[in-house]
C-alpha positions in Angstrom: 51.1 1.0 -21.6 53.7 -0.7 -19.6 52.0 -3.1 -17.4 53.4 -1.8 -14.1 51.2 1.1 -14.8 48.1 -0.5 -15.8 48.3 -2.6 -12.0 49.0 1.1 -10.2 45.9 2.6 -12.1 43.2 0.0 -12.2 42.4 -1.1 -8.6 41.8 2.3 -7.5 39.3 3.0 -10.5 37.6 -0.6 -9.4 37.4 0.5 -5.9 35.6 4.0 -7.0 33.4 2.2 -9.3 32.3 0.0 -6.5 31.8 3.0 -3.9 29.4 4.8 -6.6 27.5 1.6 -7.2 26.9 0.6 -3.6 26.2 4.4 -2.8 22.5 5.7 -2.7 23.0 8.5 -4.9 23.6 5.6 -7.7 20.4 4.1 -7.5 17.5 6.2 -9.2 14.9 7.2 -6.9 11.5 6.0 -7.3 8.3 7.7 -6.1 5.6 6.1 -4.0 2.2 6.6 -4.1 -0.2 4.6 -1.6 -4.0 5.5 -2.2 -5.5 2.9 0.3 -7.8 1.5 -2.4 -7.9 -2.2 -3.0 -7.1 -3.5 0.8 -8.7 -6.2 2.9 -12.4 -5.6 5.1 -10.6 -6.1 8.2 -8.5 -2.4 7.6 -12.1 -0.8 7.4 -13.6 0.8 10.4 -17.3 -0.5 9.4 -15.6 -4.3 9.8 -12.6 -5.3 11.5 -11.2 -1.9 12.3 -7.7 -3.3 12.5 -5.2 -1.0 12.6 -3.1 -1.1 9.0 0.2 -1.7 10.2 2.4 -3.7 8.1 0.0 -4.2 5.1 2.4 -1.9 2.8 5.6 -3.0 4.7 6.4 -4.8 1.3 6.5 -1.6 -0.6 9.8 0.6 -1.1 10.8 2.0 2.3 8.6 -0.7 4.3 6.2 2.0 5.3 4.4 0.7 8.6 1.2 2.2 9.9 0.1 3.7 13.1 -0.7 4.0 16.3 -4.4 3.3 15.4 -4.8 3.9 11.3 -7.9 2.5 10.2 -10.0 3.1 6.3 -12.7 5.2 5.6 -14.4 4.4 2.2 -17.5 6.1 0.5 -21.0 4.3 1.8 -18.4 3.0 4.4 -18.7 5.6 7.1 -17.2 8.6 5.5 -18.8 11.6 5.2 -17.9 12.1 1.9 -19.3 14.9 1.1 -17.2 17.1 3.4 -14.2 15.1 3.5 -14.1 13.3 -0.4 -10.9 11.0 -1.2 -8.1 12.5 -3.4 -8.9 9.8 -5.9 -10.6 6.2 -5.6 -13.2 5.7 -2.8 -11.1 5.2 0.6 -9.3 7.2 2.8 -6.9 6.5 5.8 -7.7 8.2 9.3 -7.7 7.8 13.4 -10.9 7.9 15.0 -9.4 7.2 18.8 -5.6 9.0 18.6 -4.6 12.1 17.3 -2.0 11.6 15.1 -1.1 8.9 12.5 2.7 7.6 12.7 4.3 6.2 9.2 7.8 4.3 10.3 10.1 3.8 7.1 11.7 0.2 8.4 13.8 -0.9 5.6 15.0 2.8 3.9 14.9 6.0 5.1 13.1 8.0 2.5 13.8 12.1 1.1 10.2 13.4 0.7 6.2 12.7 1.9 3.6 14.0 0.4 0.3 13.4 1.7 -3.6 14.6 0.6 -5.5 15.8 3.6 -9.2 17.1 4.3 -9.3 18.2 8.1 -12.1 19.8 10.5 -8.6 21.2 12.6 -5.1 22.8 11.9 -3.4 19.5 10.9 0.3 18.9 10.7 3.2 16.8 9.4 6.7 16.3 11.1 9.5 14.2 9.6 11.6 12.7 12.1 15.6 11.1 11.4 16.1 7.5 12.8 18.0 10.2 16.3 14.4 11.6 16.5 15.8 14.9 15.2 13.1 17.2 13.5 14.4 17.3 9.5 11.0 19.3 8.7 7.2 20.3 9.2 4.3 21.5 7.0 1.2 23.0 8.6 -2.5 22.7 6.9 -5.3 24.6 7.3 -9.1 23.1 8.2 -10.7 22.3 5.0 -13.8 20.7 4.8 -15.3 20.2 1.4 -16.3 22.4 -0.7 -12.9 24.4 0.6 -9.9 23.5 -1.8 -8.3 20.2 -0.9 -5.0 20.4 0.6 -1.5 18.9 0.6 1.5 18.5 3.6 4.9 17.9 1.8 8.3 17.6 3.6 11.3 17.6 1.4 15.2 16.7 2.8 18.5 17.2 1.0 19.1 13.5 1.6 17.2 10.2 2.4 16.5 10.4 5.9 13.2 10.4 7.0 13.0 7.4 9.1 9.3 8.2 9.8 7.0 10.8 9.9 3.6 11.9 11.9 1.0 13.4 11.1 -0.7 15.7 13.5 -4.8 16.7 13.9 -8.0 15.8 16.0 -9.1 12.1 16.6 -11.8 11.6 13.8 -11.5 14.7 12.2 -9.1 14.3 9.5 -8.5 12.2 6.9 -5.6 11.1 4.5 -5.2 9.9 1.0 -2.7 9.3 -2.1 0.3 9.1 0.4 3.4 9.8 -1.5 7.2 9.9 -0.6 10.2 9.2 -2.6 12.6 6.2 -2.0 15.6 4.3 -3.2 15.3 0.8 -4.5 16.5 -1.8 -2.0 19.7 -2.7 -1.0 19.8 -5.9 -2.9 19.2 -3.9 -6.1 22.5 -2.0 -5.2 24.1 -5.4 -4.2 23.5 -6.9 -7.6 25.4 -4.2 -9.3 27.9 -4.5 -6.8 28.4 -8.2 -7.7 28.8 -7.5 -11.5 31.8 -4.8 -10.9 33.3 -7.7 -8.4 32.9 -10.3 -11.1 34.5 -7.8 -13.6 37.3 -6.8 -11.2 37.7 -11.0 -10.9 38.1 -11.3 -14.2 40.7 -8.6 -15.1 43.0 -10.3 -12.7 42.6 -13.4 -14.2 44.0 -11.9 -17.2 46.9 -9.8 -16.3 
């Protein structure tokens, strides 16, 4: 191939390769499941009753708690036997507000999924980072022994910036909080370096 050609074609195959890699749609999604289990005395109401805030903010997404989200956990305060956990022993819930807000500070995510038992109608809003409503799911009370239930908003694309979840002040409870992120940007920054390093090295060798 004459070499005139080559320079005419390769750049703008470079420059797409980069745009795929640094896009979100490049980067697999990744589901994430919080179940509340394993976290310090201080989150529990029975102890320090601190609200749990940041103590996931690590995870994909940086999921931040609030305004007042505190744990539950069986022969900790819950009544257990109407409102059990979805799986372990501890529960997230609000005994002083009536809703629970989840902020996603470091990626806007394209689904939550959360377990609820709740004495009251219950809701879930998803919010964009303009405040614009992207979606809503409504539950039912449903004390044990009803059927446990489930509040799922799903987006064409990730932009949930946070979500809230609506009910009475000490009469619902969540668990195995789910939603479904991308990995970081510094995961899509690394590939991004490799095409650079590639597109370096091809014109050092034209």
């Amino acid at each position: 191939m004459p070499k005139n050609i080559a320079l005419q074609r390769f750049p703008p195959l470079a420059l797409g390769l980069l745009g795929c890699l640094a896009s979100p749609a490049a980067l697999a999604a990744i589901v994430v499941t919080l179940d509340f289990e394993g976290l310090p005395d201080l989150y529990y109401a029975d102890a320090g009753a601190q609200n749990l805030g940041n103590a996931y903010a690590a995870r994909p997404g940086g999921p931040v708690f609030g305004p007042d989200a505190t744990l539950l956990g069986v022969g900790r305060w819950l009544n257990d036997t109407e409102y059990p956990p979805a799986s372990g022993e501890t529960v997230l819930y609000t005994g002083f507000e009536n809703f629970i807000r989840v902020d996603f500070t470091t990626a806007p995510v394209s689904m939550v999924n959360t377990y609820f038992r709740s004495g009251t109608d219950i809701f879930l809003f998803a919010f964009d980072a303009a405040d614009n409503l992207l979606g809503q799911a409504f539950g039912s009370p449903n004390t044990a022994p009803d059927p446990a239930g489930y509040l799922t908003v799903n987006t064409a694309g990730f932009d949930i910036r946070y979500v809230v979840i609506e009910g009475a002040p000490n009469f619902f409870v969540l668990d195995d909080f789910t939603y479904t992120a991308i990995p970081e940007p510094a995961a899509g920054a690394g590939a991004v370096g490799l095409a650079l390093a590639g597109l370096a090295w091809w014109r050092r060798r034209r």
